[in-house]
C-alpha positions as CSV (number, residue, x, y, z in Angstrom):
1,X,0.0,0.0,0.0
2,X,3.0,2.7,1.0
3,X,4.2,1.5,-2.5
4,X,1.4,2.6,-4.0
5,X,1.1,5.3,-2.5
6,X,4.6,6.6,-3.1
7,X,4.1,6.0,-6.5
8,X,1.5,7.6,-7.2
9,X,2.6,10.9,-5.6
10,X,5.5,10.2,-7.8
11,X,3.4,10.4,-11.1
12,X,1.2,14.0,-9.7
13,X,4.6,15.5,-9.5
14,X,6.2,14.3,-13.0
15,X,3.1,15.8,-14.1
16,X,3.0,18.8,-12.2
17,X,6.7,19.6,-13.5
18,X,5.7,18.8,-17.2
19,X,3.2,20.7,-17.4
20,X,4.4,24.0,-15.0
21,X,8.1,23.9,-16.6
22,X,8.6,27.7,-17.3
23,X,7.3,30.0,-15.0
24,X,8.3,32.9,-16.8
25,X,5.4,33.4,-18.4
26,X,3.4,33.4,-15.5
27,X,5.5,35.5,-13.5
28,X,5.2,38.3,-16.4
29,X,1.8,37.7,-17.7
30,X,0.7,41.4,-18.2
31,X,-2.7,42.4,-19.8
32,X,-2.7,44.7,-23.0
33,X,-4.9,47.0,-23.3
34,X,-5.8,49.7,-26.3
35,X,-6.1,52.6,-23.6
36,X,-5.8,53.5,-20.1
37,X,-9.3,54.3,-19.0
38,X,-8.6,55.2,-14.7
39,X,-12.1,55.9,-13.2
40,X,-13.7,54.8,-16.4
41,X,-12.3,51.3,-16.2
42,X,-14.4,48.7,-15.4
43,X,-12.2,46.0,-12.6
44,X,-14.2,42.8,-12.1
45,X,-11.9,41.8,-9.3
46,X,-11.8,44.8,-7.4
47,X,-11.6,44.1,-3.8
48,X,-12.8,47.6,-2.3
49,X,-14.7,50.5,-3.7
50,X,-13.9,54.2,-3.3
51,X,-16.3,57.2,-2.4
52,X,-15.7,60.3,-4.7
53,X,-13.9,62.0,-2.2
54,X,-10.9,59.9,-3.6
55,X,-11.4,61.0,-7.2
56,X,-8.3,63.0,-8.4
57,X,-9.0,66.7,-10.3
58,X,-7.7,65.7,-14.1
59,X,-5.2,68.5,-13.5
60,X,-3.3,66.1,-11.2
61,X,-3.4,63.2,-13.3
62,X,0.0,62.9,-15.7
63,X,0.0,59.6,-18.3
64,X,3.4,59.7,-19.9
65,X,5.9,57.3,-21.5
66,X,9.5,57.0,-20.3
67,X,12.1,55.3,-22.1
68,X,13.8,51.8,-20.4
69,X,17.4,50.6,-21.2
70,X,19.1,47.8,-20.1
71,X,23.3,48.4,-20.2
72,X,23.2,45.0,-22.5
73,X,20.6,46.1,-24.7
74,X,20.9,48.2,-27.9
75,X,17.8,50.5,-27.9
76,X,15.3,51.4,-25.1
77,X,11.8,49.8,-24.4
78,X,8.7,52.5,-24.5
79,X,7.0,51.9,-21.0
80,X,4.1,54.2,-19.7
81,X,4.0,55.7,-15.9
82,X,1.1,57.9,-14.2
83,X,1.8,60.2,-12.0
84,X,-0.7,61.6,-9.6
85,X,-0.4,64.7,-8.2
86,X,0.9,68.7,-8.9
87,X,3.4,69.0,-11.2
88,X,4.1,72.6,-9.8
89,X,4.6,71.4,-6.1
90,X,6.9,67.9,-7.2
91,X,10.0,68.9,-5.7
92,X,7.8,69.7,-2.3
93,X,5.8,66.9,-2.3
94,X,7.0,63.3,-0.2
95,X,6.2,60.9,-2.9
96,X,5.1,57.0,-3.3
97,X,6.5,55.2,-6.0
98,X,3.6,52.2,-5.9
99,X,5.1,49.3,-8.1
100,X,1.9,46.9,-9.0
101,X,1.5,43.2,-8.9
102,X,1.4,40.6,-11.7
103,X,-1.2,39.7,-14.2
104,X,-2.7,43.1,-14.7
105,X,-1.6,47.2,-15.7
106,X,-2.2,50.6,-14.1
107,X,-5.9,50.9,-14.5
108,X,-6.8,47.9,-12.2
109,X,-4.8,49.2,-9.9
110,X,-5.9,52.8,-10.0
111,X,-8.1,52.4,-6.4
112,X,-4.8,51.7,-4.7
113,X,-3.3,54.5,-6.6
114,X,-6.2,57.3,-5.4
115,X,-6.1,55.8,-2.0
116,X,-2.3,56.0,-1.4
117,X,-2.8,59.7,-2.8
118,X,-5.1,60.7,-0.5
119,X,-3.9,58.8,2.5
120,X,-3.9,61.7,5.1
121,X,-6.1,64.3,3.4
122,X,-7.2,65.2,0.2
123,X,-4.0,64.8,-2.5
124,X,-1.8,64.6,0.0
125,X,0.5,62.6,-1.8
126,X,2.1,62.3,-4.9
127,X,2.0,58.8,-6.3
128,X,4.3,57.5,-9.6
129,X,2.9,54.2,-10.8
130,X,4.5,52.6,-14.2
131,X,3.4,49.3,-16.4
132,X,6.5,47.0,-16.3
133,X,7.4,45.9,-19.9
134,X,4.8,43.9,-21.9
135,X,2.0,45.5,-19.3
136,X,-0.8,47.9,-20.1
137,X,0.4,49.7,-22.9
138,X,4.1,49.5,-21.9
139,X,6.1,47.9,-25.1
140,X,8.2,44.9,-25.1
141,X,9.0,41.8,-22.8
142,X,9.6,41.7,-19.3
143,X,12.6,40.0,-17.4
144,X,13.8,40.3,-14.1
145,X,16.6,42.1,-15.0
146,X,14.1,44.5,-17.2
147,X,11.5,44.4,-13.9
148,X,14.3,46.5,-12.2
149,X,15.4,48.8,-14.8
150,X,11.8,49.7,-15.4
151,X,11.6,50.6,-11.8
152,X,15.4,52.0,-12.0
153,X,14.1,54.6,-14.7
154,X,11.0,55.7,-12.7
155,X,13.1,56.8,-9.8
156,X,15.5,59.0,-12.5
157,X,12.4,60.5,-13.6
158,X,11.9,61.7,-10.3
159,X,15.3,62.3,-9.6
160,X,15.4,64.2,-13.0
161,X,12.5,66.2,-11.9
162,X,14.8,67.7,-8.8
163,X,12.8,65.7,-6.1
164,X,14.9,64.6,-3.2
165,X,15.3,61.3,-2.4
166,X,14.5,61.8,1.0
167,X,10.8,62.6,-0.3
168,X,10.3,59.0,-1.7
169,X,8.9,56.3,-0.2
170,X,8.9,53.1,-2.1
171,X,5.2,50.5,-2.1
172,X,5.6,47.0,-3.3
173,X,2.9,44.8,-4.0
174,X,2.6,40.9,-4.6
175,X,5.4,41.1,-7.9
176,X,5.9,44.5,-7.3
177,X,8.1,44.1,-4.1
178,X,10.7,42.1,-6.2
179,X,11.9,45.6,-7.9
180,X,11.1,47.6,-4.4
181,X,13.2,45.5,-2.6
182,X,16.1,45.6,-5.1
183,X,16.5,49.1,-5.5
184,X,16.2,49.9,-1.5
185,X,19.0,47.8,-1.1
186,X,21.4,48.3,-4.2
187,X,20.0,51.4,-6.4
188,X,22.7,54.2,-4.6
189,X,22.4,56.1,-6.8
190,X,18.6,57.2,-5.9
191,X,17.5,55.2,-2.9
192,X,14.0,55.6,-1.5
193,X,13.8,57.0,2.1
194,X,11.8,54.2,3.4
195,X,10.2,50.8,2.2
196,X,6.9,49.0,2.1
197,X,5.8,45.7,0.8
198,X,2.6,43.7,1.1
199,X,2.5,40.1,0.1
200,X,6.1,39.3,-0.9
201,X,7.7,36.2,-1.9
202,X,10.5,34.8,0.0
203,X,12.3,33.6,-3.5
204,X,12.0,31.2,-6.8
205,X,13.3,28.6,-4.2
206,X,11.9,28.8,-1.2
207,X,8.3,29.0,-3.7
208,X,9.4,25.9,-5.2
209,X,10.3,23.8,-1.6
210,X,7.1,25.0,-0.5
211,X,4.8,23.8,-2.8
212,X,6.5,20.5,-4.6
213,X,6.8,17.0,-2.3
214,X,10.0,16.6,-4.1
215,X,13.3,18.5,-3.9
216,X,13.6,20.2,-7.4
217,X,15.8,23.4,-8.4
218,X,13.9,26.8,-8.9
219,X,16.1,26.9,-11.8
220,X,14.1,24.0,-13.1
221,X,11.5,26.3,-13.6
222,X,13.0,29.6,-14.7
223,X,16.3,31.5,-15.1
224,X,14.9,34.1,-12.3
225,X,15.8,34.4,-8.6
226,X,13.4,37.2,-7.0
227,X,15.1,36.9,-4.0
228,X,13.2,39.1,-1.5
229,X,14.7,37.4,1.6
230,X,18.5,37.3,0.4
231,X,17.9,41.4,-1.1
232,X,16.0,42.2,2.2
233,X,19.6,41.8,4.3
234,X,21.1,44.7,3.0
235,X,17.9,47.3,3.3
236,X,18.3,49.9,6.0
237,X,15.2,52.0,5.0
238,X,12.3,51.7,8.2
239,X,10.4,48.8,6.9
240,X,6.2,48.1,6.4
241,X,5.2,45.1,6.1
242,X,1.5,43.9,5.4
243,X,0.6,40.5,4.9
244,X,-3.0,38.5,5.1
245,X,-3.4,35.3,7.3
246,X,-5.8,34.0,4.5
247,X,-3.6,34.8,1.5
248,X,-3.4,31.7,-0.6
249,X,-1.9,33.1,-3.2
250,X,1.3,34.1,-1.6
251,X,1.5,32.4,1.9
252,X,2.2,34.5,5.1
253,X,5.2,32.4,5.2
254,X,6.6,33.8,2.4
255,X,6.1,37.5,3.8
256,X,7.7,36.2,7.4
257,X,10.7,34.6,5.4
258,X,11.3,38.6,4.1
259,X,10.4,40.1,7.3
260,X,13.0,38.2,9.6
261,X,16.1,39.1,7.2
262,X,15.4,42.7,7.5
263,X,18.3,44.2,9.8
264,X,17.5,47.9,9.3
265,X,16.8,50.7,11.5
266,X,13.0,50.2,12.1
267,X,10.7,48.0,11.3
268,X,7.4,47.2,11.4
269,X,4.2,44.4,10.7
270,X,0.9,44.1,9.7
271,X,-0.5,40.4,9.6
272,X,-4.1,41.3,8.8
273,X,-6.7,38.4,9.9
274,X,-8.7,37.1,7.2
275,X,-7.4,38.8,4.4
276,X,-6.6,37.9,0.7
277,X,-4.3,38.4,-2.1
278,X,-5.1,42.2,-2.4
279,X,-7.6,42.7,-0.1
280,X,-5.8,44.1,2.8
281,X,-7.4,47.9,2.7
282,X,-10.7,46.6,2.2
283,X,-10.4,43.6,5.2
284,X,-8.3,46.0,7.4
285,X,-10.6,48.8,7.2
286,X,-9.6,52.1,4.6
287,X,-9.0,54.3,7.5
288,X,-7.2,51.8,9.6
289,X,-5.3,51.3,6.5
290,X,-4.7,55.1,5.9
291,X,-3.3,55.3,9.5
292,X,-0.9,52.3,9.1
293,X,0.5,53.9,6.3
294,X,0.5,57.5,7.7
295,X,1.6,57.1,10.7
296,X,4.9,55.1,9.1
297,X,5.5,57.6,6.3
298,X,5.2,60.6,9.2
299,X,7.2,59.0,11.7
């Protein structure tokens, strides 16, 4: 019977691995789109609504393209970025650079955008959001090496624009916190003045132990690393971390991994009970939400 057993477990994971043996494509499976639409878009799987006190005026609403280059790579990629808030008063303004998850582009992601702007008070905050290559409208293929340059050119746009880097604060979410993390702990030339993440992975590896019976290389799978936990060592920005209890997608495991290799100046956690993938604000409460990210940007 143990025989029998054993060998069937064997066959699930021989099929498993045939048929998941590139993950790439997952990991960077962005949705095109003909235009960006913001209030106008229509998110089935939005996971909280917003009153119209959270609209933004049209005047603080920039689309633009910025232009992405790999040193290795012989012309730049065309990627689009939004940024919300007054040009006039940028180099005033403490900033959030929100880098988005996997899977979708700026517009599903625009309630989290108006809500981190007016965390605090009506526009309170400026907030710089890009489409990672082969997103949205954003041209081209992403990598991980290209998920970092992306991010890489949307802090010298700020920088470019005169703001100080003591003004940015960077927001990572789900496959956003592989470039957030990166660049807090290796982009000197323009790091961000503190760090927050919600629902990071640990790494390609510790993914792959966790869910296979079997010990098999995350290389198996892909040629990336996304190593949030080895990265997260050599942060020193204050740290926020949210994670939900519930999240099946990315296990609180993963998020804990990150957490404990942080040895910064400050940090701080949010394991929020019952909560999904994504669903932290609305599970949390929008004002309990607002103050958890207040009170960590003002402190």
């Amino acid at each position: 019977m143990k025989t029998t057993y054993l060998i069937f477990i064997s066959l699930l994971t021989v099929i498993f691995l045939s048929s998941c043996a590139d993950l790439d494509d997952v990991a960077f499976f962005g949705e095109k789109i003909d235009q960006y639409k913001f209030d106008d878009y229509e998110n089935p799987n939005a996971s909280f609504t917003l009153g119209s006190t959270y609209d933004i005026p049209d005047s603080n609403i920039h689309l633009f393209t910025m232009q992405s280059k790999l040193p290795s790579e012989s012309s730049s990629t065309t990627i689009y970025a939004v940024y919300v808030g007054s040009m006039a008063t940028i180099t005033q303004d403490t900033i959030i650079v929100y880098m988005h998850g996997q899977g979708d582009h700026m517009d599903a992601y625009w309630h989290r955008t108006k809500l981190l702007a007016n965390t605090g008070g009506k526009n309170r905050y400026g907030v710089l959001t890009i489409d990672y290559r082969g997103f949205g409208l954003s041209e081209g293929k992403s990598s991980e090496e290209s998920l970092y340059e992306d991010a890489r050119t949307a802090l010298r746009w700020l920088k470019n624009k005169g703001v100080d880097k003591s003004k940015v604060m960077m927001y990572g979410f789900s496959l956003g916190c592989i470039p957030s993390i990166k660049l807090c702990a290796d982009f000197d030339e323009y790091k961000p003045a503190k760090l927050m993440i919600e629902a990071p992975i640990g790494s390609v590896q510790n993914i792959t132990e966790e869910s296979l019976i079997i010990n098999v290389q995350g290389s198996f799978f892909t040629n990336n690393e996304f190593d949030n936990a080895g990265n997260m060592q050599r942060v020193n920005q204050p740290l926020q971390w949210f994670h939900g209890t519930a999240d099946n997608y990315i296990k609180i495991d993963q998020g804990e991994l990150v957490y404990s290799q942080y040895n910064g100046v400050y940090k701080e956690a949010y394991r929020i009970q019952g909560a999904e993938h994504g669903n932290i604000p609305n599970v949390m409460g929008l004002f309990e939400y607002e103050e958890a990210v207040l009170d960590f940007i003002t402190k």
